[in-house]
C-alpha positions in Angstrom: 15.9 1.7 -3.8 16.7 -1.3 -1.6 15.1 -4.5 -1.7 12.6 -5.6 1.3 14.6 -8.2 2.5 17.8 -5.6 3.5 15.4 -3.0 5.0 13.7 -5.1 7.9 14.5 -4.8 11.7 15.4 -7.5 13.9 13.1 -9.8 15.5 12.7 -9.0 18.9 15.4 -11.6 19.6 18.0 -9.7 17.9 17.3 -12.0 14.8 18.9 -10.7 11.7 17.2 -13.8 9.6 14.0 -12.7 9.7 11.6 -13.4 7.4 8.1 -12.4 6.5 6.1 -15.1 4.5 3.4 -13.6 2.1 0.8 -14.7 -0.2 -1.1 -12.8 -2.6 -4.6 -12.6 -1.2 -6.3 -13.0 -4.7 -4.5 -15.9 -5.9 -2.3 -17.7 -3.1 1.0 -17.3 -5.2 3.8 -16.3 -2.5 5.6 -13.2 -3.0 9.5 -13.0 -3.3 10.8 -10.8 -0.4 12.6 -9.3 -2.6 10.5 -7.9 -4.8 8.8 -6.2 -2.2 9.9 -2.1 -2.1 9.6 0.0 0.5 8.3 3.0 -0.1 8.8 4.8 3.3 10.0 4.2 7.1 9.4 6.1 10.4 10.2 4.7 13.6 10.1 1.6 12.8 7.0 1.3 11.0 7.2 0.4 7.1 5.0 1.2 3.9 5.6 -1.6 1.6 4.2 -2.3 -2.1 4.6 -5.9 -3.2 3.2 -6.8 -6.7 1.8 -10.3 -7.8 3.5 -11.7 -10.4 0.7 -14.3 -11.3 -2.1 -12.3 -11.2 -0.4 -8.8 -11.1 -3.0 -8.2 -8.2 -0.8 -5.2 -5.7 -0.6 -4.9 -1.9 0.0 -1.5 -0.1 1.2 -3.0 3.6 2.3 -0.7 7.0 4.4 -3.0 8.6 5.0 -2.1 12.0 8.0 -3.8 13.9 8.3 -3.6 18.4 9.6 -5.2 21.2 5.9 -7.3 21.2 6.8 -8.6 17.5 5.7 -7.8 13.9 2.1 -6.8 12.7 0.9 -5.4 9.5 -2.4 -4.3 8.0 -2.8 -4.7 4.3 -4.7 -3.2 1.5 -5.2 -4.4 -1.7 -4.8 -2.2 -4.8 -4.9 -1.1 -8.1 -2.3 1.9 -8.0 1.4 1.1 -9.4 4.3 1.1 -7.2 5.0 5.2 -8.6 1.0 6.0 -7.5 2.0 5.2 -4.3 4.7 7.2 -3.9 2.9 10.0 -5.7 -0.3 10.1 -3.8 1.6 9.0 -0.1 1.9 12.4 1.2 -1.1 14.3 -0.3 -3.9 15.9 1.6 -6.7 13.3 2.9 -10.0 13.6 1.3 -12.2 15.4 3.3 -16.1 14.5 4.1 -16.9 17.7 2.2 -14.5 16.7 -0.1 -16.5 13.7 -0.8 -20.5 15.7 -0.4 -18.9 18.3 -3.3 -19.0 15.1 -5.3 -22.1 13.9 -4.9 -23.9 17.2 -5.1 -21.9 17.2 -8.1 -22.8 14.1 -9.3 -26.6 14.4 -8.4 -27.1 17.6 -11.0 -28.1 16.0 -14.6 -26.9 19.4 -16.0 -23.5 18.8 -14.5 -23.1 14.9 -15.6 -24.1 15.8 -19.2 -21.4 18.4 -19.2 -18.5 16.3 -18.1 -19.7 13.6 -20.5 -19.7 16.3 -23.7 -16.2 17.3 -22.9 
């Protein structure tokens, strides 16, 4: 896969240099550009991982890049840099998805059985 640093569109000046400066939010310790890897991009929007190397803390980023400049929303996570690209394209949990659990979770018969094995 290519690093980060190769992968990011010009500025909106047309500048090739561009850089984007990052921190790890847990401990401060700036990430190395290019150890960032890109896991997909659409239009010029990117889905970067970045992992801490101090901490090992990981960051799941959409990087989006127009002719108003660069933004990005983060996530902080626990998933590896192969989760993400496993789980990127599955289905979205749905709100029954998520009541199928807790009407699981709120039978003692049902808790006791997933605990026995």
């Amino acid at each position: 896969m290519q690093n980060f640093e190769r992968q990011q569109p010009e500025g909106k000046d047309g500048n090739k240099d561009l850089k984007w400066v990052s921190s790890c939010p847990l401990c401060a310790t700036e990430y190395a550009p290019e150890e960032a890897r890109i896991v997909s991009e659409k239009e010029g929007a990117f889905l970067v991982y970045t992992n801490c190397k101090k901490c090992g803390s990981s960051v799941i980023a959409t990087l989006i890049a127009n002719q108003m400049g660069i933004s990005s929303v983060g996530l902080i996570t626990d998933l590896t840099y192969d989760d993400v690209v496993k789980f990127k394209d599955c289905d979205s949990i749905s709100t029954d998805d998520i009541l199928n659990v807790y009407e699981f979770f709120q039978k003692k018969e049902s808790v006791k059985a997933l605990i026995a094995g």
